[in-house]
C-alpha positions in Angstrom: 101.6 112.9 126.0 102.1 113.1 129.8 101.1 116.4 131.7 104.5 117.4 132.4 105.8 117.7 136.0 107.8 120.7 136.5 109.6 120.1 139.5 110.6 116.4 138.5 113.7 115.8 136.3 113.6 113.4 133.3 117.0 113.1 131.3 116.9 115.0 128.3 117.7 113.4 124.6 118.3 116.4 122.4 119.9 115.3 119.1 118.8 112.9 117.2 122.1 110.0 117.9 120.4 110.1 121.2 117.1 109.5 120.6 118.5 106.8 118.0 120.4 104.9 120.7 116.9 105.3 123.2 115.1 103.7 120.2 117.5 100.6 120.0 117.0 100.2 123.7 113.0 100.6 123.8 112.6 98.5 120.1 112.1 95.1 122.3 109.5 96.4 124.3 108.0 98.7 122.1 105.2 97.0 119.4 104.0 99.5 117.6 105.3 103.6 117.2 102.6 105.1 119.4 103.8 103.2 122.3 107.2 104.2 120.8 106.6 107.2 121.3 104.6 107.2 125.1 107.8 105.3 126.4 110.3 108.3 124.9 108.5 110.8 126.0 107.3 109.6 129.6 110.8 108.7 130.3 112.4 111.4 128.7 112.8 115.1 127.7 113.0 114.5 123.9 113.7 116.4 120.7 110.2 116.0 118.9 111.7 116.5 115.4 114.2 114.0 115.9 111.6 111.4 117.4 109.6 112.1 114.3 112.2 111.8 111.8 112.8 108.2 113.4 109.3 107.4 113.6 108.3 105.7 110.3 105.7 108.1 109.5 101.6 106.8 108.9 100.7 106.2 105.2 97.0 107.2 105.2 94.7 104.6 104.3 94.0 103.9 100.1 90.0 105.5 99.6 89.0 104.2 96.4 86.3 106.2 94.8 83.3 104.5 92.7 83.9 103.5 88.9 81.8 105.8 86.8 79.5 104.4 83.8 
């Protein structure tokens, strides 16, 4: 996330119908939910529990273990 600048104002998207509509607006530019989520949050002061309730969230990868004999 960006090292926050104190002294410079960003809009501020602090329910979740907000964030929705910032989503809708960064979808075509946006190819993947990390960069999702670098263009919300560089841009803007966001809710982080409504960013991550939009986010689909990241199934962890399937780790088979050996068949036993």
């Amino acid at each position: 996330m960006l090292n926050a600048d104190p002294l410079l104002r960003r809009p501020r998207l602090l329910n979740k119908a907000l964030v929705a509509r910032a989503f809708e607006g960064f979808r075509p530019k946006a190819d993947s939910p990390d960069k999702m989520w670098r263009m919300l949050t560089d841009q803007y002061v966001v809710d982080l529990d409504a960013v991550a309730a939009l986010l689909p969230a990241r199934e962890p990868e399937t780790h088979w273990l050996p068949a036993r004999d």
